[in-house]
N, C-alpha and C positions, 0 to 999 in steps of 0.2 A: 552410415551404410544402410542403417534400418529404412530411414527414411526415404532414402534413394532406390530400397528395393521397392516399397510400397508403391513408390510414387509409378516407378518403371513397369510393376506388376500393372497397376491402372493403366496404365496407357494402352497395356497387351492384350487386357480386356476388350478393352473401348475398340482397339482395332477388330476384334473378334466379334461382339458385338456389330458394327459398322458390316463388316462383311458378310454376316446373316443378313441384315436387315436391307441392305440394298442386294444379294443374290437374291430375296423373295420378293421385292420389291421394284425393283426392275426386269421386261422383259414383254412379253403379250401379254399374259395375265401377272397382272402382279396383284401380289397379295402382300398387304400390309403387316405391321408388327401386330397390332391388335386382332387382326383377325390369325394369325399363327400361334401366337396364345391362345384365343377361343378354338380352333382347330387339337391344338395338342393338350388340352386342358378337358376338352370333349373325350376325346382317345384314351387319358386316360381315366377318365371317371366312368366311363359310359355312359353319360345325359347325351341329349343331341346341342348339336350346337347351332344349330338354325342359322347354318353358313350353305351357297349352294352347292352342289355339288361339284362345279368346276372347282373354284379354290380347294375344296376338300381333295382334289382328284392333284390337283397341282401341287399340295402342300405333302401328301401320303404314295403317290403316284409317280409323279412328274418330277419337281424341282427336287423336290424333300429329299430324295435319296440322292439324286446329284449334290447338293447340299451339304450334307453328312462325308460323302465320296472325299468333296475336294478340303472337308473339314481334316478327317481322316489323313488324306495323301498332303497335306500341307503340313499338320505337325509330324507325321511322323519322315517327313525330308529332312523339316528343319531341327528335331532332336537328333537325329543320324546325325548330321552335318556336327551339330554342336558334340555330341559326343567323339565322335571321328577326328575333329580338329584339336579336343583338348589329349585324347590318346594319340595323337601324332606331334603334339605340341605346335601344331603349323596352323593358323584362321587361315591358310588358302585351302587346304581342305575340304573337299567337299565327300558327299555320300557316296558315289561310287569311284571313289577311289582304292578299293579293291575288287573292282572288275562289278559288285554290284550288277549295274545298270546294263553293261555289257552282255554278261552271263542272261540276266532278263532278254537282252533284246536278242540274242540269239536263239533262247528257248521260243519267244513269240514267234519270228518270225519264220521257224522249225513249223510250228504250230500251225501257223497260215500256211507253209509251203504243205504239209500233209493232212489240208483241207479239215481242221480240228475245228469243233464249234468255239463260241464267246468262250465256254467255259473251260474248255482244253488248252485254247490258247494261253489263257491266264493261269492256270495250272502252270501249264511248260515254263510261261516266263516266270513265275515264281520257284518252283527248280531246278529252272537257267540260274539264278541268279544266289541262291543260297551253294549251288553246288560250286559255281565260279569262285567266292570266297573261302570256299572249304580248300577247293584245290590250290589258291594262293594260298593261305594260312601252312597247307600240308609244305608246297614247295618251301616256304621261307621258313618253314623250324627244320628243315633239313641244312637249311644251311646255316652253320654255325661260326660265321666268322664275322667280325666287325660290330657296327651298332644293330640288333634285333629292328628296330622301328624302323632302320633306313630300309632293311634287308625287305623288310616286308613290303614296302612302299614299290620299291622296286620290280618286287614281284608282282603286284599287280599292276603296274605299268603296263612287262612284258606281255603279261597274262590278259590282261585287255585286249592290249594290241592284236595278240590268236582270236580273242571272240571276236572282233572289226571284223578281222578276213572272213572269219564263219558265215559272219552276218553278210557281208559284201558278196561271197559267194552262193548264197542260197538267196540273195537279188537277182544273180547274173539267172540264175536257173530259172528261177520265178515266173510265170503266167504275165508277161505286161498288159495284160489288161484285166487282169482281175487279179491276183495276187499282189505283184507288185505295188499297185497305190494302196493296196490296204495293209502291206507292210510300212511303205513313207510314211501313211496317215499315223498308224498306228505308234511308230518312231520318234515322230513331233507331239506326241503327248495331248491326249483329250481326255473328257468324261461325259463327252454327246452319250456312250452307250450305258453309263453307270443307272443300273435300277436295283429295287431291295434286294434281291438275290444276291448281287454281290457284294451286298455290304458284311456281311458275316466273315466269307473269306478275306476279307480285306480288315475290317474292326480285329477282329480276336487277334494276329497275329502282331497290331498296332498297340495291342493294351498291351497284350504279356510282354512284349520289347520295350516299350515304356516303362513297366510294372521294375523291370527288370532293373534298367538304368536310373530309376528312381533310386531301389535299394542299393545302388552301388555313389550312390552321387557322392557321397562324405569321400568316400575311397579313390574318384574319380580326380577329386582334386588334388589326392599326394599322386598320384599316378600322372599328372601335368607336368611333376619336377621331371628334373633330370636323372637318367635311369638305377646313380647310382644312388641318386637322395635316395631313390620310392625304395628301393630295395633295404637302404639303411634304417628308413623308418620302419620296417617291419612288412611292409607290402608283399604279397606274392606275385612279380610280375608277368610273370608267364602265364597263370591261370584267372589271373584277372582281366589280362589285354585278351583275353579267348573269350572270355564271356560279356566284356563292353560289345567288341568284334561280333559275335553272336547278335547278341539284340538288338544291335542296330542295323544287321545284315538284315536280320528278320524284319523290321519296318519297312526296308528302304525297298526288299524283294515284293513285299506284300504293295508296295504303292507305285512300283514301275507296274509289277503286274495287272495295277485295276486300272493303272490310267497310260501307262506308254512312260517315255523316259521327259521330264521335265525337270532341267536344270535351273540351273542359279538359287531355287527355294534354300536346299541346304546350304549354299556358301552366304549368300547374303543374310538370312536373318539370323542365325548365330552372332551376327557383326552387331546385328543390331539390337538383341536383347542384352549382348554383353554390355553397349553404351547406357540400355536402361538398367539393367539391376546387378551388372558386375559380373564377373570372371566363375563367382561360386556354385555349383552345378547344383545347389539345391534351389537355388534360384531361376537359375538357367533354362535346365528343362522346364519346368513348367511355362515359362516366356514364352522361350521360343516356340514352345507346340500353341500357345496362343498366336505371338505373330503368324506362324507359319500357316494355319488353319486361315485368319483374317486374310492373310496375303492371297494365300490362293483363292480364296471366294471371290475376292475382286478381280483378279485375274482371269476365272472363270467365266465373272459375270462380265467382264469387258469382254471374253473370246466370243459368246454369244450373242452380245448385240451389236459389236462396231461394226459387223455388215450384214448384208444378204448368206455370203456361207459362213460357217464357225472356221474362228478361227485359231491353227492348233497351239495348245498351250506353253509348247517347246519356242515356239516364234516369241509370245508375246512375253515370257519371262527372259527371253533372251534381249529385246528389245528394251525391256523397262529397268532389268535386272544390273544388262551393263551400266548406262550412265550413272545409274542409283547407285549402286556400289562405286565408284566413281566419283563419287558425291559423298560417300560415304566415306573414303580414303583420306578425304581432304576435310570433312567435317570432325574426323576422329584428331587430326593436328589441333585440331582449334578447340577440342572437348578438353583434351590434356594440360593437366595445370602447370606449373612451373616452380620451382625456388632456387631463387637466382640471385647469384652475389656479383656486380657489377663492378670491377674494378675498384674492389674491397680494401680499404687500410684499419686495420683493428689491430685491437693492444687493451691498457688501460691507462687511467693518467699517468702520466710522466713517461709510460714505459711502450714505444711499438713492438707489434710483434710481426707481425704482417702487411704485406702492401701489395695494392694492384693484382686483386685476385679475383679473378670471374671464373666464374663454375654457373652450370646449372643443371637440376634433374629436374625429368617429366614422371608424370604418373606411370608403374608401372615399370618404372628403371632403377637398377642399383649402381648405384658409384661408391665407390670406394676411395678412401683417401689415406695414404702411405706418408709413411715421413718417419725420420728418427726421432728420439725424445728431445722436446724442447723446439722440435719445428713448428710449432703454434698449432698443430691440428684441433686439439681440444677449445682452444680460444678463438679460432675459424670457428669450430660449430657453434658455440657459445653465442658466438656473435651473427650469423646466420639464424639461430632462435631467437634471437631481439634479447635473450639475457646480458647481454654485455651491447652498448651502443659502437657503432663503428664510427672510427675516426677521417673516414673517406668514402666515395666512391657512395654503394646504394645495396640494399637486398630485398627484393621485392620477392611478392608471393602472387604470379599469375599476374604477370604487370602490377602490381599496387605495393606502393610501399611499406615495407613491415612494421616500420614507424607508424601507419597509417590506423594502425588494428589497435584494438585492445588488446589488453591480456587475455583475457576469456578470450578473445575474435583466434590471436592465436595459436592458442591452446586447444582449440578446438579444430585447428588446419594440421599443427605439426605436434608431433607425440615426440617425445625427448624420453632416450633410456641411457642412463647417466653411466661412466665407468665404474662408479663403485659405489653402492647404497649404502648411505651412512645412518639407518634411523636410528632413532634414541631408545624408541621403547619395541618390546616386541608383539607389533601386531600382526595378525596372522594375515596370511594371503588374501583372502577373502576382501579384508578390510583397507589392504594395501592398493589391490587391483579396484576397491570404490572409488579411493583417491581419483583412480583416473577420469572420473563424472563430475570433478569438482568445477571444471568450467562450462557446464551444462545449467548451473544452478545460481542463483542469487546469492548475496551475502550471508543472508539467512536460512537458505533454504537446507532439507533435508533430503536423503536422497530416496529417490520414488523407488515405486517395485520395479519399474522398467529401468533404472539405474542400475535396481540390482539385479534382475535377467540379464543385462547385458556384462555386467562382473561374472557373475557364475558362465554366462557365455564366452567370455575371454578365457579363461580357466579354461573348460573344456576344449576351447578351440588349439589351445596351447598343449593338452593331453595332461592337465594338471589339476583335475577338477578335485582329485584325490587330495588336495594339497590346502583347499580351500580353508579350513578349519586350524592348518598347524602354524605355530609362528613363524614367522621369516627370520629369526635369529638360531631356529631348531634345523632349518632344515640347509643341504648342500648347496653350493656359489651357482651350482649351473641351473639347480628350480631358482634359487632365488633371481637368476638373469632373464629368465623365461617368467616367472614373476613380474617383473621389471617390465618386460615386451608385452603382458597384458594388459597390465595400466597404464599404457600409451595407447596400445587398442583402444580400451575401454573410454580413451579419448573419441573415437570416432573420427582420427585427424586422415586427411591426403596425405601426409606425409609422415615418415618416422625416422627418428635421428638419431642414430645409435654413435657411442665413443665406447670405442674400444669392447665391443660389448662378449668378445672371451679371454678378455683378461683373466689369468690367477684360475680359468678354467680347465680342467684333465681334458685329454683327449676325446671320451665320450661326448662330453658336453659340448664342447666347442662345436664337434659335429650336427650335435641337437640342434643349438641356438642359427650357427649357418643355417640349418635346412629351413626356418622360421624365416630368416632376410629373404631368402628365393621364395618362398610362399605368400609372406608379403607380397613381391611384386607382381607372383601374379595373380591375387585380389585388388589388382588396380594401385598399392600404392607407392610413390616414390619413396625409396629406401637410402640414407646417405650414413655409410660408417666408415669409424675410421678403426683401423689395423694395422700392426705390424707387422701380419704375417703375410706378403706377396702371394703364395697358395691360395691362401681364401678369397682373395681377391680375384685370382685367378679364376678358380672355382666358383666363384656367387657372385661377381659382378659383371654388368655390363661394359659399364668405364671406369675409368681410373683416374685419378689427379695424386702425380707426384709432390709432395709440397716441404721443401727445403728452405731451411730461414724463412720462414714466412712466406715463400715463394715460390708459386709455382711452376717448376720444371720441366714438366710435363703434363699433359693432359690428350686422353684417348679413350678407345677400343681396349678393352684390358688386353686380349691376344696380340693387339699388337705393340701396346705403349710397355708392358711386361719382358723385358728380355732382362738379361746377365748384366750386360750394359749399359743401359737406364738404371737398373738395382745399386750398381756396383758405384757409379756417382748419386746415388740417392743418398746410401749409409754409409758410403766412404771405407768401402770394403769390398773383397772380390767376391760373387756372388757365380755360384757352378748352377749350371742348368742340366737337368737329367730328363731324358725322354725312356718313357718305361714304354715296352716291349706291344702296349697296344697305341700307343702314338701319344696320352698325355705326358704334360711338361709338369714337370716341379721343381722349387727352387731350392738351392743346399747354399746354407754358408760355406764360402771358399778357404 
C-alpha cells in the first residue's frame, strides 16, 4: 500500500506538473519552463532577470494568475467531490450536491441582473452558495426520521431544484442582449476574466477548507462506515458531518464563484486518485487537489486555443469528462483483483471434505461464509490460502494460479488471521505484528526500520498502539484478534482471510473486530470470513456463501441469500427473523 501510494502520488505530481508547463507554454506567447523559473526566481530575489518584458507581463500579468485561478478551482472541485462522496458513502457524488453550485448560480446571476461589478458578482455567488447549504443542512436536521445522510441528500435535491427556477426566472427577466448571454456565458464556466485581484478571494477560502479537511482526514475515514459503526467507534457524527459539509462548501462556493459552475472535476477525479493511492483520505486529498489542479490546466489551456473564441469550461469538461469516466467504469473492472476458487474439491489424504465450490471476491468486497460445525469452512479457506493443496477443480489469484506463486509471492497477496493463536512463547504485540514482514524479507534477512514503521503503523491503525510493548498472553482475546488483523496488514496483502475471527469474543469486541472487516474494505481490500453468526454477516457483508457438507447451497447478496429459510436448512433448525421498529432484520434461534 506504501508503495502504491508513492507510486500514485508521482503520477499526480507529474500531471500537475504537465499542466503548468503546457498552460505557459502553449498559446501566442508562450513561455517556457526555463524561463518561468528565471521569472519567478527574479520576483523573488529581486535581481533582474534579463527576460523581456512581454514574457514578464504574461507570466505576472496575463497567464500567471489565470494559472494559479484554474490551479486553485480544480483542487479545490476535486477535494469537495472526494470529500462529499466519502461523507455520503456514494463515488457518484459530486460537489454540488447540496445545492452548492445552484445557490452560486443564483447569487451570480442576481448579481448580473442588478448590474453588480466583476466583484459583486462573485461576492453574491459566493453567498448564493454557502447560504444554499446552510439552508439544506437547517432543513434536514429538522427532520428527524430515517437515515440523516439520506435525509440530507434529499434536501438538497429539493432545494436545488427552488434555486433552477430562481435562476430560470431571473433569465426570463433579464436584458437579452446584454444580461442574458453574460449570465449563459458566465453558467458554462471560464477563467477568460481571472486577474491577481481575484486570486486572494478565491486562494484563502481554498486553503482554510483544505487546512480543514486535512485535519479531519484520520476521522474522515471511520465516518465512511456505516452510520452505526462511526458512532460505535467513538465518532461524533452530527458535529463532524457539519464541519466536513463546511469546508468543502467553503471550496466549492469560493471556485464556482471565481470561475462559473464547472462540472465533472469533482466526480471524476476522486475516481481517479482513489485507483492511484487508495480509498485513505490522507492520501486522497492531497492527489486529488493535485489531479484536480493538472486537469483543469489542461482543460483551460485547450478552452483557449482549440479555436478563434474561448471556449466555455462547462462544455469541454462535460465533453471529455463523460467518456473518460466511462472509461473509467470499465477500467476500475479490470484494476480489481480476484480470489477465486473454481470448482473447488478439498479435504486431505484419504478424507474429502468439499466439492465443486466456486466462490470469488474482488477488491474491496466482503463475503462471508456460514455453515455449521464440520461443514469444511475452515478447510475451504485453508485450501484457498494454498495451505492445504486442493484435490480438484483450481484457486487462482487474479487469473493466475495459486499454485503458481511462492510462499513469499502469497503471503504477500493474502493476509491469513487464524481462529485461535496458539504461540508458545509470549511475545509482545509489537514483535508479533513484525512477524507479518516476514515475506518481505530473505532467508536471512532482518527486519528494516521501514519494517518496523509499518508494525508500529498496523498497531496504530488498529487503535492498539498502546498495546505494542505488552505480551500477547497478558492481554484480552478481542486485542489479541485485533493483534492478529495487524500482522496480516503488516503483510501489505490484497486480500485478508479471516476464520472465525470473534470466536470466544464478549460482545464488545466482536463489535470492535467487525468494524475492522468493513474498514478493511473500504481501503481497497478483499475480505473473506467465515461465521456463525448470520447478524454479522448481515451487517458487514456484501455476499454470502452458504456452505453445507462441503457444499455450497447458496450463494449471493447477503440481503437477499439471508432469510429464516435459507438459515433454517443451513443449521437444520428453525431460525425466527425479527424486524426492529426502524426497518433492520436480525436473526433469533427458533
Amino acid at each position: 500500500m506504501q508503495a502504491r501510494a508513492i507510486g500514485g502520488n508521482a503520477i499526480a505530481f507529474a500531471v500537475l506538473v504537465a499542466g503548468i508547463a503546457v498552460a505557459f507554454a502553449v498559446g501566442r506567447f508562450p513561455v517556457t519552463l526555463p524561463e518561468l523559473g528565471v521569472a519567478l526566481w527574479s520576483r523573488v530575489t529581486g535581481m533582474p532577470s534579463g527576460l523581456s518584458p512581454s514574457v514578464e507581463a504574461v507570466v505576472f500579468s496575463i497567464r500567471g494568475p489565470r494559472v494559479v485561478a484554474a490551479l486553485a478551482c480544480g483542487a479545490a472541485l476535486a477535494i469537495a467531490g472526494a470529500a462529499f462522496q466519502g461523507l455520503f458513502r456514494n463515488p457518484l457524488v459530486s460537489p454540488d450536491i447540496l445545492g452548492a453550485s445552484s445557490g452560486a448560480a443564483l447569487g451570480a446571476v442576481l448579481g448580473i441582473f442588478l448590474s453588480f461589478g466583476i466583484f459583486g458578482i462573485q461576492a453574491a455567488a459566493f453567498a448564493g452558495g454557502l447560504l444554499a447549504v446552510a439552508a439544506v443542512y437547517a432543513v434536514g436536521s429538522t427532520i428527524r426520521s430515517g437515515d440523516p445522510i439520506l435525509t440530507l441528500v434529499l434536501t438538497g435535491v429539493v432545494v436545488g431544484a427552488l434555486l433552477g427556477a430562481g435562476v430560470g426566472l431571473i433569465k426570463v427577466l433579464a436584458d437579452p442582449y446584454n444580461q442574458l448571454p453574460a449570465m449563459t456565458f458566465w453558467l458554462l464556466g471560464s477563467l477568460s476574466a481571472a486577474n491577481a485581484r481575484d486570486l486572494v478571494p478565491l486562494i484563502a477560502p481554498v486553503i482554510l477548507g483544505a487546512v480543514v479537511l486535512m485535519a479531519l482526514r484520520w476521522r474522515m475515514n471511520a465516518l465512511s462506515l456505516p452510520e452505526e459503526e462511526a458512532r460505535a467507534l467513538g465518532l461524533p457524527t452530527g458535529p463532524l458531518r457539519l464541519a466536513i459539509v463546511a469546508a468543502a462548501t467553503l471550496v466549492t462556493a469560493a471556485s464556482v464563484a471565481a470561475a462559473g459552475i464547472i462540472g465533472w472535476v469533482g466526480l471524476v477525479v476522486p475516481h481517479l486518485a482513489r485507483f492511484l493511492v487508495g480509498p485513505d483520505f490522507g492520501r486522497l486529498i492531497p492527489a486529488s487537489a493535485m489531479l484536480g489542479g493538472g486537469y483543469l490546466l489542461l482543460i483551460d489551456t485547450l478552452a483557449r486555443t482549440i479555436g478563434p473564441v474561448e471556449v466555455p469550461l462547462g462544455i469541454l469538461t462535460a465533453v471529455i469528462g463523460t467518456p473518460f469516466f466511462i472509461w473509467l467504469l470499465a477500467t476500475a473492472r479490470r484494476l480489481v483483483m480476484s480470489l477465486a476458487a473454481d470448482h473447488l474439491a478439498f479435504g486431505y489424504p484419504r478424507h474429502a471434505v468439499g466439492r465443486d465450490v466456486t466462490l470469488a471476491i474482488g477488491s474491496g468486497e466482503v463475503l462471508a461464509l456460514l455453515g455449521p460445525n464440520g461443514g469444511g469452512k475452515t478447510t475451504l479457506l485453508k485450501t484457498m490460502l494454498g495451505l492445504i493443496p486442493p484435490q480438484g477443480g483450481a484457486v487462482t489469484l487474479d487469473g493466475r494460479p495459486l499454485a503458481s506463486l511462492s510462499i513469499p509471492e502469497r503471503a504477500r497477496l493474502i493476509g491469513y488471521v487464524p481462529q485461535a493463536h496458539g504461540g508458545t512463547f509470549a511475545f509482545t504485540a509489537f514483535e508479533v505484528v513484525l512477524m507479518g514482514r516476514t515475506a518481505h524479507g530473505g532467508l536471512f534477512a532482518r527486519p528494516t526500520a521501514r519494517d518496523r514503521e509499518i508494525a508500529l503503523a498496523m498497531l496504530d491503525r488498529l487503535g492498539i498502539a498502546h498495546l505494542a510493548e505488552r505480551r500477547t498472553t497478558m492481554i484480552s482475546g478481542g486485542e489479541r484478534q485485533l493483534v492478529l488483523i495487524a500482522r496480516a496488514l503488516a503483510q501489505e496483502p490484497r486480500f485478508v482471510v479471516l476464520d472465525e475471527p470473534t470466536a470466544s469474543l464478549d460482545f464488545g469486541n466482536q463489535g470492535k473486530v467487525m468494524a475492522q472487516v468493513r474498514r478493511l474494505a473500504a481501503d481497497g481490500l478483499g475480505v473473506l470470513f467465515t461465521t456463525h453468526d448470520p447478524n454479522q454477516a448481515l451487517g458487514h457483508a456484501d455476499r454470502v456463501a452458504l456452505l453445507r457438507g462441503g457444499a455450497v447451497i447458496a450463494a449471493g447478496v447477503a440481503s437477499k441469500i439471508l432469510t429464516s429459510e435459507q438459515l433454517a436448512a443451513l443449521y437444520g433448525a428453525p431460525v425466527e427473523t425479527v424486524v426492529e421498529a426502524g426497518g433492520r432484520t436480525a436473526f433469533l434461534p427458533g
